[in-house]
N, CA and C atoms as an extended XYZ file, in Angstrom:
492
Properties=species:S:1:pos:R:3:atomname:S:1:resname:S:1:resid:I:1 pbc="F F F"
N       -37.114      -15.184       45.973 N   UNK     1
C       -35.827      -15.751       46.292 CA  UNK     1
C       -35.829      -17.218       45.857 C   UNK     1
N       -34.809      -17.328       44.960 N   UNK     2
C       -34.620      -19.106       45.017 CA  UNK     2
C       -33.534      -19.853       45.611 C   UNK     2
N       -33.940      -21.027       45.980 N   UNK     3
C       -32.808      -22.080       47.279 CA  UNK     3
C       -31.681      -21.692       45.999 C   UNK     3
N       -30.473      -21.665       47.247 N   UNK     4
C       -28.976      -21.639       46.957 CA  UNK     4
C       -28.550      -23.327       46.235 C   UNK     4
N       -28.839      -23.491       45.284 N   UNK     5
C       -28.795      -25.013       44.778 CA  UNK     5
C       -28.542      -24.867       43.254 C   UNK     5
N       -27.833      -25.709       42.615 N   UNK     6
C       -27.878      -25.666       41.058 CA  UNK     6
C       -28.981      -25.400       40.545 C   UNK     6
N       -29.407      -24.679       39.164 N   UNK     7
C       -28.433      -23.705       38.735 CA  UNK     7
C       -27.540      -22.539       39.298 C   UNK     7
N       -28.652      -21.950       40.184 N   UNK     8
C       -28.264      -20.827       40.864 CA  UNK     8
C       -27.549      -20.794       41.601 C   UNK     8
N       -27.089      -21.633       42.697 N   UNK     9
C       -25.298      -21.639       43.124 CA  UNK     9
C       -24.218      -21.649       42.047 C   UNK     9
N       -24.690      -22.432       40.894 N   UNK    10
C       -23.465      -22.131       40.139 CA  UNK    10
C       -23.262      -20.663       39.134 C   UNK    10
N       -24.571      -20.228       39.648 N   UNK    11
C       -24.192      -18.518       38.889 CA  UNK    11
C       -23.416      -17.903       39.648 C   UNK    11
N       -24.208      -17.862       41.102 N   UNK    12
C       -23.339      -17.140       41.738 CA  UNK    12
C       -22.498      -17.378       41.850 C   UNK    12
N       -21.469      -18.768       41.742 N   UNK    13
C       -20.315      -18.880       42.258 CA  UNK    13
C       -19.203      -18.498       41.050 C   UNK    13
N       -19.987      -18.250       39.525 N   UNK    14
C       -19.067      -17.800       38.500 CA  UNK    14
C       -19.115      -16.545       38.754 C   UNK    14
N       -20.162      -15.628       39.053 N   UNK    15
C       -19.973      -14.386       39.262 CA  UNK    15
C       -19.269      -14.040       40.634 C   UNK    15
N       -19.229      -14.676       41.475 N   UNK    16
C       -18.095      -14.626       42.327 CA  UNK    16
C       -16.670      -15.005       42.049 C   UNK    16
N       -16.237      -15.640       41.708 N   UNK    17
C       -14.992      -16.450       41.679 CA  UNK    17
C       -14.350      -16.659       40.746 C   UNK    17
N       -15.067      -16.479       39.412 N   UNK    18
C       -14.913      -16.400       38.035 CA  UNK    18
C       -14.631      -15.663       37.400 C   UNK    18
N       -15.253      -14.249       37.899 N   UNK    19
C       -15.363      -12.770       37.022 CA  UNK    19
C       -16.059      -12.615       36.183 C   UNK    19
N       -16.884      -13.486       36.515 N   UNK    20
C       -18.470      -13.566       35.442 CA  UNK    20
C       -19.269      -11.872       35.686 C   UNK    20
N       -18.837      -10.716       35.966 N   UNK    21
C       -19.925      -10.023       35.774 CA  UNK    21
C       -21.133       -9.973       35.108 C   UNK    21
N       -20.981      -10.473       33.867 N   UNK    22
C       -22.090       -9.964       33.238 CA  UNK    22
C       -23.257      -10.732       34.040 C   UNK    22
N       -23.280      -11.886       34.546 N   UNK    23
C       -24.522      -12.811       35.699 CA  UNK    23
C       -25.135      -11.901       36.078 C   UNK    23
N       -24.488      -10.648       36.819 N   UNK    24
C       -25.007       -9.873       37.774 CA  UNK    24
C       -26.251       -9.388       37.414 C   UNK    24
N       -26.019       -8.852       36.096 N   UNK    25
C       -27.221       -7.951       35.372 CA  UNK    25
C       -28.408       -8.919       35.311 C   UNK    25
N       -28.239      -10.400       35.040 N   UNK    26
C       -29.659      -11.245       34.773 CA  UNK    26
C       -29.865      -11.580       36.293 C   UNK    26
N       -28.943      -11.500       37.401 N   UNK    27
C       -29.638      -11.933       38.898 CA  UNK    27
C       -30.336      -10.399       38.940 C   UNK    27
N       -29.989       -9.318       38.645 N   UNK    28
C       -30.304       -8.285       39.252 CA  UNK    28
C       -32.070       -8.106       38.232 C   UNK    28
N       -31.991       -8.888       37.048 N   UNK    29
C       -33.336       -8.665       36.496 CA  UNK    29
C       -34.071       -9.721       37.003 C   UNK    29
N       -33.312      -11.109       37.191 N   UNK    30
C       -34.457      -11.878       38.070 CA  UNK    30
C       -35.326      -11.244       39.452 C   UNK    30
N       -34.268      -10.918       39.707 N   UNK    31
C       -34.690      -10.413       41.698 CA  UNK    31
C       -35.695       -9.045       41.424 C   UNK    31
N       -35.799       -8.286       40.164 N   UNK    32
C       -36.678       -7.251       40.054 CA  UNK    32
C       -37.905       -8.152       39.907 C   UNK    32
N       -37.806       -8.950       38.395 N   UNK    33
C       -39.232       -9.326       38.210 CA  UNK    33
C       -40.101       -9.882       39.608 C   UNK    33
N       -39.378      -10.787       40.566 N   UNK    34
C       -40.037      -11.360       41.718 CA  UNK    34
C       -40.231      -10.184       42.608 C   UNK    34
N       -39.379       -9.087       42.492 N   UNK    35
C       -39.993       -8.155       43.376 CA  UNK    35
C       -41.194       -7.908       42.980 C   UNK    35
N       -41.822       -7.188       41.378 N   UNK    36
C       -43.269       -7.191       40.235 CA  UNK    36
C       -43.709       -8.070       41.472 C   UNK    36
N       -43.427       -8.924       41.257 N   UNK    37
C       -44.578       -9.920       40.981 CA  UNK    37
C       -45.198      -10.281       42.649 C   UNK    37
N       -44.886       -9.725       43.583 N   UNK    38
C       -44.746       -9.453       44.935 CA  UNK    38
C       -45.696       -8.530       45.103 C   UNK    38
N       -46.062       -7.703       44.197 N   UNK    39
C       -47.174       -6.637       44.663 CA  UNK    39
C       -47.159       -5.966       45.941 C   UNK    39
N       -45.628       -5.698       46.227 N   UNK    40
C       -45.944       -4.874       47.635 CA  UNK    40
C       -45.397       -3.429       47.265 C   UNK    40
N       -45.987       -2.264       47.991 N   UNK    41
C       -45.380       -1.026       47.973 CA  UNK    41
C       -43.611       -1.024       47.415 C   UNK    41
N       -43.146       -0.391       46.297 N   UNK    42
C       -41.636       -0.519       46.132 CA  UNK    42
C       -40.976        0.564       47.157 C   UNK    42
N       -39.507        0.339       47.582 N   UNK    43
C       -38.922        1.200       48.166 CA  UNK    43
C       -38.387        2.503       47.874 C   UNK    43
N       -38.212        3.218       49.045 N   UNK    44
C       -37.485        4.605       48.544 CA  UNK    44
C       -36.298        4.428       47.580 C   UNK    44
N       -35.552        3.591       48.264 N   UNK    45
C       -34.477        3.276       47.823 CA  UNK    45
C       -33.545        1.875       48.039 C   UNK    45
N       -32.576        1.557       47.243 N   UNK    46
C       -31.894        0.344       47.335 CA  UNK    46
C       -30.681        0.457       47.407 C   UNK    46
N       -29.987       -0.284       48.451 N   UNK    47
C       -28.607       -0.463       48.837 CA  UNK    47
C       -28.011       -1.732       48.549 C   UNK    47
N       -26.658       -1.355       48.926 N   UNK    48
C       -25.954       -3.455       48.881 CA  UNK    48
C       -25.274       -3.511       49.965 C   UNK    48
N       -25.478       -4.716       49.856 N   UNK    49
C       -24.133       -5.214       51.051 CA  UNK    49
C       -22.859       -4.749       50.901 C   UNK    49
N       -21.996       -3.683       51.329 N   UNK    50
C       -20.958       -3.499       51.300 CA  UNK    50
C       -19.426       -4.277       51.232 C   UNK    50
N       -18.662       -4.112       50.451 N   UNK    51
C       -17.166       -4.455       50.307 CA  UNK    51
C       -16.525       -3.975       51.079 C   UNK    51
N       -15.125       -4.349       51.742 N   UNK    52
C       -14.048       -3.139       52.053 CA  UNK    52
C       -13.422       -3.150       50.816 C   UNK    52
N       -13.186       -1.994       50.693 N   UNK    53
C       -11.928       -1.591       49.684 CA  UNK    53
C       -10.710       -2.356       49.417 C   UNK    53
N        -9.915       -2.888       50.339 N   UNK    54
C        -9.353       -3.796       50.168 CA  UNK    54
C        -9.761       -5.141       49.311 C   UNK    54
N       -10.803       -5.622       49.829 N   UNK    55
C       -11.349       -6.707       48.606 CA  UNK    55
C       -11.884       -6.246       47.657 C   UNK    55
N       -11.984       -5.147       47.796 N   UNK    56
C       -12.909       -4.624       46.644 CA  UNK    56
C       -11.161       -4.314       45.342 C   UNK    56
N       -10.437       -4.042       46.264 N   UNK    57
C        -9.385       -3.968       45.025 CA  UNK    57
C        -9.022       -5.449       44.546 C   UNK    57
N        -8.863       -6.197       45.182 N   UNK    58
C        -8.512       -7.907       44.598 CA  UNK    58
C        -9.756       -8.194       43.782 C   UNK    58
N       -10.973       -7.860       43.681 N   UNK    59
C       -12.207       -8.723       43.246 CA  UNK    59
C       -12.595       -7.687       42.060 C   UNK    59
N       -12.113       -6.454       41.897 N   UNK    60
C       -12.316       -5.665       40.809 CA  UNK    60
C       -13.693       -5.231       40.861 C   UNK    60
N       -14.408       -5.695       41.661 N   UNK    61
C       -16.334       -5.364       42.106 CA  UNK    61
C       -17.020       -6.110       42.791 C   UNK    61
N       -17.761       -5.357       43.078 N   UNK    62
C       -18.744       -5.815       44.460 CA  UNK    62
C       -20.035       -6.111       43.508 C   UNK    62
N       -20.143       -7.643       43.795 N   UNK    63
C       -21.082       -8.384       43.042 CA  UNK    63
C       -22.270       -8.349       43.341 C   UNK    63
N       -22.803       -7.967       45.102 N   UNK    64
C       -23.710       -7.264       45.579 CA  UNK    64
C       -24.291       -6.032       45.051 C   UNK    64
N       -23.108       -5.018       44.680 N   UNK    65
C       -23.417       -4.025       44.045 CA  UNK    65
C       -24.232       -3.746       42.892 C   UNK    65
N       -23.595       -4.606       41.763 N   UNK    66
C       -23.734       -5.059       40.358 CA  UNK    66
C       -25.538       -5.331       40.298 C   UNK    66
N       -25.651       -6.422       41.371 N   UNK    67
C       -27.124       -7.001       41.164 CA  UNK    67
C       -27.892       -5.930       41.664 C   UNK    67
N       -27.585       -4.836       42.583 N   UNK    68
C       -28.651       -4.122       43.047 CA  UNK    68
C       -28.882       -3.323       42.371 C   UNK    68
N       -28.014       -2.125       41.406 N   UNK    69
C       -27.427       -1.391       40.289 CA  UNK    69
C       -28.815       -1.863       39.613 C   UNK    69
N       -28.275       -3.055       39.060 N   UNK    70
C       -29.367       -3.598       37.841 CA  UNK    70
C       -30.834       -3.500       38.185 C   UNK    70
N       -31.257       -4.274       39.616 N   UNK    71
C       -32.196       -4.419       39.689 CA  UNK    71
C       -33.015       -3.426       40.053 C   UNK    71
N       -32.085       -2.390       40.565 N   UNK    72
C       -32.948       -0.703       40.791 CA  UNK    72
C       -33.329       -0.022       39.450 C   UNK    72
N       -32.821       -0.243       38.600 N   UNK    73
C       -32.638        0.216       37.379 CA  UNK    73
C       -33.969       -0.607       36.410 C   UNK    73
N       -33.926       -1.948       36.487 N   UNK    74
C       -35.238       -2.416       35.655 CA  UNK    74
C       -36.522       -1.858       36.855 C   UNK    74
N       -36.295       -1.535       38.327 N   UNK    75
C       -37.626       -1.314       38.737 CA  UNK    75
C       -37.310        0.434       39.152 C   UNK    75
N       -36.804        1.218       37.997 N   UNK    76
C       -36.537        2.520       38.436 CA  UNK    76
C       -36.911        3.352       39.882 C   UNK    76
N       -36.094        2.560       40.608 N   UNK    77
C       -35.688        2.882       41.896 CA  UNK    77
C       -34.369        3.734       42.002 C   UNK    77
N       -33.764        4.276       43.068 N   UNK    78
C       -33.367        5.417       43.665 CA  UNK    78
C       -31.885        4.101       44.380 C   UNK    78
N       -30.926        3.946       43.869 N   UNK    79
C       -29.914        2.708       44.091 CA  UNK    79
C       -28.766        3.746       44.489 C   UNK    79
N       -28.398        4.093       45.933 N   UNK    80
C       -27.538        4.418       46.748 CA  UNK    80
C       -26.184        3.654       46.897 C   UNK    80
N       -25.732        3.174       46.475 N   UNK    81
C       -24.109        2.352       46.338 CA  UNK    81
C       -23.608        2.332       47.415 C   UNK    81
N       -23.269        3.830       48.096 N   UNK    82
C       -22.751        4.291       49.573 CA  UNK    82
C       -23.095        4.320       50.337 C   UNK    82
N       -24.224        3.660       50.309 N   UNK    83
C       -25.025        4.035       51.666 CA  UNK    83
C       -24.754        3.297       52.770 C   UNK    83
N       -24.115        1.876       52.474 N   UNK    84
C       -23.197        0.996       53.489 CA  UNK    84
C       -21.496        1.241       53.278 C   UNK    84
N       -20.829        1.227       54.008 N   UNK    85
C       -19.576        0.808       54.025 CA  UNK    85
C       -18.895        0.381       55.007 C   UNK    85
N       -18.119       -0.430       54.827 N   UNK    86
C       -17.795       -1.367       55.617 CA  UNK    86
C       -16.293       -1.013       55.522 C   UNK    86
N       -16.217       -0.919       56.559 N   UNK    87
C       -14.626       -0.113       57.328 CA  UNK    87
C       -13.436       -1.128       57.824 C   UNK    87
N       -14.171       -2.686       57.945 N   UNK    88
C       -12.968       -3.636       58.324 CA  UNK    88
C       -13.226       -4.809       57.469 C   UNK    88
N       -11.912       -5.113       57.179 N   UNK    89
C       -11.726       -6.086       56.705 CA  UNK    89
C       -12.554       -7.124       57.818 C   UNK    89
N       -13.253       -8.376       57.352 N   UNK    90
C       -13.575       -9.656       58.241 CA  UNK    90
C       -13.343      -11.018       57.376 C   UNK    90
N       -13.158      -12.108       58.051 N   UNK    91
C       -12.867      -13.021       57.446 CA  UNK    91
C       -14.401      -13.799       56.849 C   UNK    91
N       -13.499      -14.267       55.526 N   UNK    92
C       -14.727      -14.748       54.731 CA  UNK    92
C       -15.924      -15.481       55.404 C   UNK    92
N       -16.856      -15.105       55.392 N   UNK    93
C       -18.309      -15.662       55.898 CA  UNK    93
C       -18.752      -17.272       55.398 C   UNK    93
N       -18.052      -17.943       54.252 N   UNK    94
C       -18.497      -18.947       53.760 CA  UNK    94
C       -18.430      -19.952       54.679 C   UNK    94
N       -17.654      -20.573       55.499 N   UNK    95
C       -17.557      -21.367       56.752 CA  UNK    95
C       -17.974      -21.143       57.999 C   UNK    95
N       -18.356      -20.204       58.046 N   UNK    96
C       -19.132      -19.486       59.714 CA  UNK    96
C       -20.827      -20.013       59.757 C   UNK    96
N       -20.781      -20.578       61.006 N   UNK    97
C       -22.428      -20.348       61.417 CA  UNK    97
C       -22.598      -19.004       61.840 C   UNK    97
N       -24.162      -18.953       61.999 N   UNK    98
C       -24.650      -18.036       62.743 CA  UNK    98
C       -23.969      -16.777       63.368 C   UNK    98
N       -23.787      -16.976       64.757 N   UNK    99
C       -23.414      -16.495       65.786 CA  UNK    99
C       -21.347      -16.052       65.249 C   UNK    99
N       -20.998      -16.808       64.615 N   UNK   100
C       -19.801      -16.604       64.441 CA  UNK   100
C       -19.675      -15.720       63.366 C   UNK   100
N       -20.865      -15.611       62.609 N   UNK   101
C       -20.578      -14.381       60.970 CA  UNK   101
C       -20.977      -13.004       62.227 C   UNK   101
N       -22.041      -13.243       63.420 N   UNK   102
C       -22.442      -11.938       63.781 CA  UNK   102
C       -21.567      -11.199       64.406 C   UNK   102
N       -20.271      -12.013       65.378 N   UNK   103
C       -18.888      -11.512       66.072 CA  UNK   103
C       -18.315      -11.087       64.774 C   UNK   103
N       -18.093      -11.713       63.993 N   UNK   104
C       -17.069      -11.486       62.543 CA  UNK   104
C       -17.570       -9.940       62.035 C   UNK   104
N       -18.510       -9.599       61.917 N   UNK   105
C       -19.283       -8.460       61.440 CA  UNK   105
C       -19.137       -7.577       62.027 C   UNK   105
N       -19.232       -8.003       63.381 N   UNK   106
C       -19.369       -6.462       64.505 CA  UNK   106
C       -18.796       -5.352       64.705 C   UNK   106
N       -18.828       -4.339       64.236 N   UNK   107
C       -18.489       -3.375       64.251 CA  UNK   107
C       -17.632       -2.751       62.767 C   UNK   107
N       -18.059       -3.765       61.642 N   UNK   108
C       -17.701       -3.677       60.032 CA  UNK   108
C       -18.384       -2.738       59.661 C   UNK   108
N       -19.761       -2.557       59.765 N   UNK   109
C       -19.901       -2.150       58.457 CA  UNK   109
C       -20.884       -0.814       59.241 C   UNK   109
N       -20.825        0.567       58.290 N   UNK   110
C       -21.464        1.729       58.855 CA  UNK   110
C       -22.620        2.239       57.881 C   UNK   110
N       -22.886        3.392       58.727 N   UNK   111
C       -23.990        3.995       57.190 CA  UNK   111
C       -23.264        5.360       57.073 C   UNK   111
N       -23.307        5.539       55.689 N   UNK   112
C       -22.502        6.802       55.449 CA  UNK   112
C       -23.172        8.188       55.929 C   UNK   112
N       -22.042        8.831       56.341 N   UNK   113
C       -22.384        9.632       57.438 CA  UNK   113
C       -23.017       11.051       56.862 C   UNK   113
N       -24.058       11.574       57.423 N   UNK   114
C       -24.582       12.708       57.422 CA  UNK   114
C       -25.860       11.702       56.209 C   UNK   114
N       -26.377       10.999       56.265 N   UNK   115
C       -27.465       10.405       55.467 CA  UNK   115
C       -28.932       10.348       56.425 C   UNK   115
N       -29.962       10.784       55.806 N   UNK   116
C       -31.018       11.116       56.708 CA  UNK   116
C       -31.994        9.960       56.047 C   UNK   116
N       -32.281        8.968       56.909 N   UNK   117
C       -33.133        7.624       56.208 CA  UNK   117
C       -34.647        7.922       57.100 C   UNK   117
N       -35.134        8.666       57.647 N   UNK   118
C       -35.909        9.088       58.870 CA  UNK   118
C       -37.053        8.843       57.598 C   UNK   118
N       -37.928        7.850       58.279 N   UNK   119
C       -38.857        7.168       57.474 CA  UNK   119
C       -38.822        6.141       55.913 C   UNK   119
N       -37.668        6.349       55.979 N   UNK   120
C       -37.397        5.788       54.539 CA  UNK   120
C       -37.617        4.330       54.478 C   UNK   120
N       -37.768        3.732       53.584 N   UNK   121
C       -38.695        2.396       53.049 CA  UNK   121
C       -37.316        2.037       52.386 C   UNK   121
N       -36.191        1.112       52.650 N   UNK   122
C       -35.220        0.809       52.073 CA  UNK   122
C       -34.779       -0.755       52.062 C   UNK   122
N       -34.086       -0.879       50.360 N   UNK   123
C       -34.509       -2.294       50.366 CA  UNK   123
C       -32.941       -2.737       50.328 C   UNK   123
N       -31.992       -3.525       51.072 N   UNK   124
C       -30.593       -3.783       51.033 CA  UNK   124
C       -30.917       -5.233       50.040 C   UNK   124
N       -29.653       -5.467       48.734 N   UNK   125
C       -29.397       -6.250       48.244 CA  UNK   125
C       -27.697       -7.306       48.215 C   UNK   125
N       -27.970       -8.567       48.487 N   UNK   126
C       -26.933       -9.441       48.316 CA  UNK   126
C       -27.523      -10.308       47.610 C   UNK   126
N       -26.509      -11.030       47.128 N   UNK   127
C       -26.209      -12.661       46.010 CA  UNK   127
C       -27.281      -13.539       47.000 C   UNK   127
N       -26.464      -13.730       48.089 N   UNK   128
C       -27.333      -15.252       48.888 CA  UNK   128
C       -27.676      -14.773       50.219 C   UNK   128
N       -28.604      -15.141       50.723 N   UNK   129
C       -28.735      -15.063       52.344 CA  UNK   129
C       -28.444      -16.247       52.695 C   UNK   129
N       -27.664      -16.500       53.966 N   UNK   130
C       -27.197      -17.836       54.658 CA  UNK   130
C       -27.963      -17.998       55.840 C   UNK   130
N       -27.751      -17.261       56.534 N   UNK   131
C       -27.972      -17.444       58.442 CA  UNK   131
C       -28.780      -15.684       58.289 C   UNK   131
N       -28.857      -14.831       57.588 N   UNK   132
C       -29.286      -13.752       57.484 CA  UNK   132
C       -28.921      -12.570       58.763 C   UNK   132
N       -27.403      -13.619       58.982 N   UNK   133
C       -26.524      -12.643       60.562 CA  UNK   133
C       -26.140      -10.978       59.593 C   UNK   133
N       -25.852      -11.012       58.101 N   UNK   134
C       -25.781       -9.531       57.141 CA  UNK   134
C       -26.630       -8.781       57.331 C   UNK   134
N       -27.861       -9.539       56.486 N   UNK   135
C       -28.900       -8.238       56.737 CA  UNK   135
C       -29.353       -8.203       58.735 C   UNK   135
N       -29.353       -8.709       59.190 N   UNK   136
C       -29.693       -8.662       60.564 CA  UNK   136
C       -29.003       -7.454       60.808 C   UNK   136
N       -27.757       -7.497       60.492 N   UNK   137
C       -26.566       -6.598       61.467 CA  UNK   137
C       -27.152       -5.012       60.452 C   UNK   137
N       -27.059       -5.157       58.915 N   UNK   138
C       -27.347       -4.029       58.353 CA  UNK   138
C       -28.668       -3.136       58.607 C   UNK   138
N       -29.962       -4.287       58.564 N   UNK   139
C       -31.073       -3.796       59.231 CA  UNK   139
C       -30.892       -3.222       60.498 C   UNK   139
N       -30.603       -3.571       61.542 N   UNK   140
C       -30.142       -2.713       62.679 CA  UNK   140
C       -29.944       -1.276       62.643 C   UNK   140
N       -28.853       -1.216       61.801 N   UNK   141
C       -27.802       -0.052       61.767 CA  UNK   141
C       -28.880        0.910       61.166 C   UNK   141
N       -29.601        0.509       59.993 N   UNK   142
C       -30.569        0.936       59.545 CA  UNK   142
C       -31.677        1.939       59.979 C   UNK   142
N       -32.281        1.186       60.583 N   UNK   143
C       -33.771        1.159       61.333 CA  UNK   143
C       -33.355        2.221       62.594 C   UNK   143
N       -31.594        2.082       62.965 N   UNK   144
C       -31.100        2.731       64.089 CA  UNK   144
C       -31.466        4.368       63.520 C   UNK   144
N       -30.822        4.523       62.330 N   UNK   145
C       -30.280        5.741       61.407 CA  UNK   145
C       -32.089        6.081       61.405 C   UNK   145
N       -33.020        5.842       61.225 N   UNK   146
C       -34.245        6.147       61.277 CA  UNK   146
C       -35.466        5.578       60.229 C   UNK   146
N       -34.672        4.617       59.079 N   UNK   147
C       -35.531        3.827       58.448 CA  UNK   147
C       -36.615        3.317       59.135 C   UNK   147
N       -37.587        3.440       58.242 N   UNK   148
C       -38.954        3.243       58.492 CA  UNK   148
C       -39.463        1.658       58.177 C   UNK   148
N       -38.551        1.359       57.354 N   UNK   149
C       -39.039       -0.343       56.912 CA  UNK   149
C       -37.477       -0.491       55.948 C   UNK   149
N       -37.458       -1.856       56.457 N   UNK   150
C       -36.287       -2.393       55.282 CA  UNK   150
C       -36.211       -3.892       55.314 C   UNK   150
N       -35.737       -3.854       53.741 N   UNK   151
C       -36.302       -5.041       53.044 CA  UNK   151
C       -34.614       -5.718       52.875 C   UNK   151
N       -35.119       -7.283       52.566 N   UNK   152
C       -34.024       -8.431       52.225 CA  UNK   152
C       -34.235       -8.544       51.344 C   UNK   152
N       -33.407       -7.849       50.172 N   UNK   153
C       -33.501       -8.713       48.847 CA  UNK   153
C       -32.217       -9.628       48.501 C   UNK   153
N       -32.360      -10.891       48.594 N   UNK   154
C       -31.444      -11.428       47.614 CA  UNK   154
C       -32.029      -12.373       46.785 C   UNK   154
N       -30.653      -12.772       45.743 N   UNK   155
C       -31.201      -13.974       44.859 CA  UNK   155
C       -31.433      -14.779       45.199 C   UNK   155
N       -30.462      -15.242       46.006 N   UNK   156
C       -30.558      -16.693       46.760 CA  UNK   156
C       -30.816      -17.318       48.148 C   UNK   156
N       -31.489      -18.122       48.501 N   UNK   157
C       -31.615      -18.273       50.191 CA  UNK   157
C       -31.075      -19.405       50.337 C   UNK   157
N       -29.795      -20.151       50.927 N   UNK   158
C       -29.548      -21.420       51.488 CA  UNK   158
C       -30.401      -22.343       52.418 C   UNK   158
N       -30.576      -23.857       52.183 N   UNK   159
C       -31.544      -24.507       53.265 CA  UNK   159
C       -30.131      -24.600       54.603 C   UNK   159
N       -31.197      -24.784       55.675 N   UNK   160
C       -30.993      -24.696       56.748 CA  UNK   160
C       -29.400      -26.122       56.483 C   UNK   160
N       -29.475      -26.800       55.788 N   UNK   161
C       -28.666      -28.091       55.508 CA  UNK   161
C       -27.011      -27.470       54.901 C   UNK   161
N       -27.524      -26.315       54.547 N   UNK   162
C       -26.097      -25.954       53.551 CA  UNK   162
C       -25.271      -24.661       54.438 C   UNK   162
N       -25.176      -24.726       55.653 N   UNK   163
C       -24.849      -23.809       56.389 CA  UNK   163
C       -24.065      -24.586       58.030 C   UNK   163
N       -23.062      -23.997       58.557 N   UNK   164
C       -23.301      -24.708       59.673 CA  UNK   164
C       -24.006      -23.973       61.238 C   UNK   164
């Protein structure tokens, strides 16, 4: 993972805001090679942070998606798309601390139903971790469903300074 800081805030923020897709494919090959190079057991499988549909129609794609797609693909992994979905709209996470993205979240996002994770080794992918209230809430839901281990992958991690 590298700090949320130039260069790499400004990728993500073209592939967010810009319609830079094509970024996705080189975050999604960065975040493989550091997985390599990590030497730990790879996962069953890889997920993303989920869209609602609704943004997902204004934003034309889920940029979460894009990078995990890729990066399952250079480390020929098993990349589940559906395996989150997120059923409510919530308001954008970029201004929230902590405790306020985890109310904002609550009760968003599901695991698609009739999916059997009972031991499964699964690795969820996003752009940035902030306060890590996402994967917290997704790991949960996870580990609930019967995952055996699950992993944080993102590109980017924010310092404790760039968050409130």
């Amino acid at each position: 993972m590298t700090r949320y800081e130039f260069p790499s805030s400004t990728l993500v923020h073209r592939l967010k805001y810009q319609n830079r897709r094509f970024i996705a494919r080189l975050l999604g090959q960065l975040l493989a090679e550091q997985r390599v190079n990590d030497r730990e057991p790879f996962p069953d499988l890889v997920c993303c942070v989920p869209m609602h549909p609704d943004k997902l129609r204004d934003k034309n794609y889920n940029h979460a998606r894009e990078i995990a797609a890729q990066c399952a693909m250079e480390l020929s992994l098993v990349f589940n798309p559906t395996l989150l979905i997120k059923t409510q709209t919530t308001e954008s996470q970029s201004s929230l601390g902590r405790t306020a993205r985890l109310k904002n979240l609550k009760n968003s996002i599901v695991i698609s139903p009739g999916t059997n994770l009972k031991g499964k080794h699964v690795a969820v992918v996003d752009d940035v971790m902030t306060t890590g209230a996402t994967f917290d809430l997704v790991a949960g839901l996870l580990k609930a469903r019967g995952a055996g281990k699950v992993e944080v992958w993102a590109f980017a991690r924010t310092t404790k300074q760039s968050f409130k």
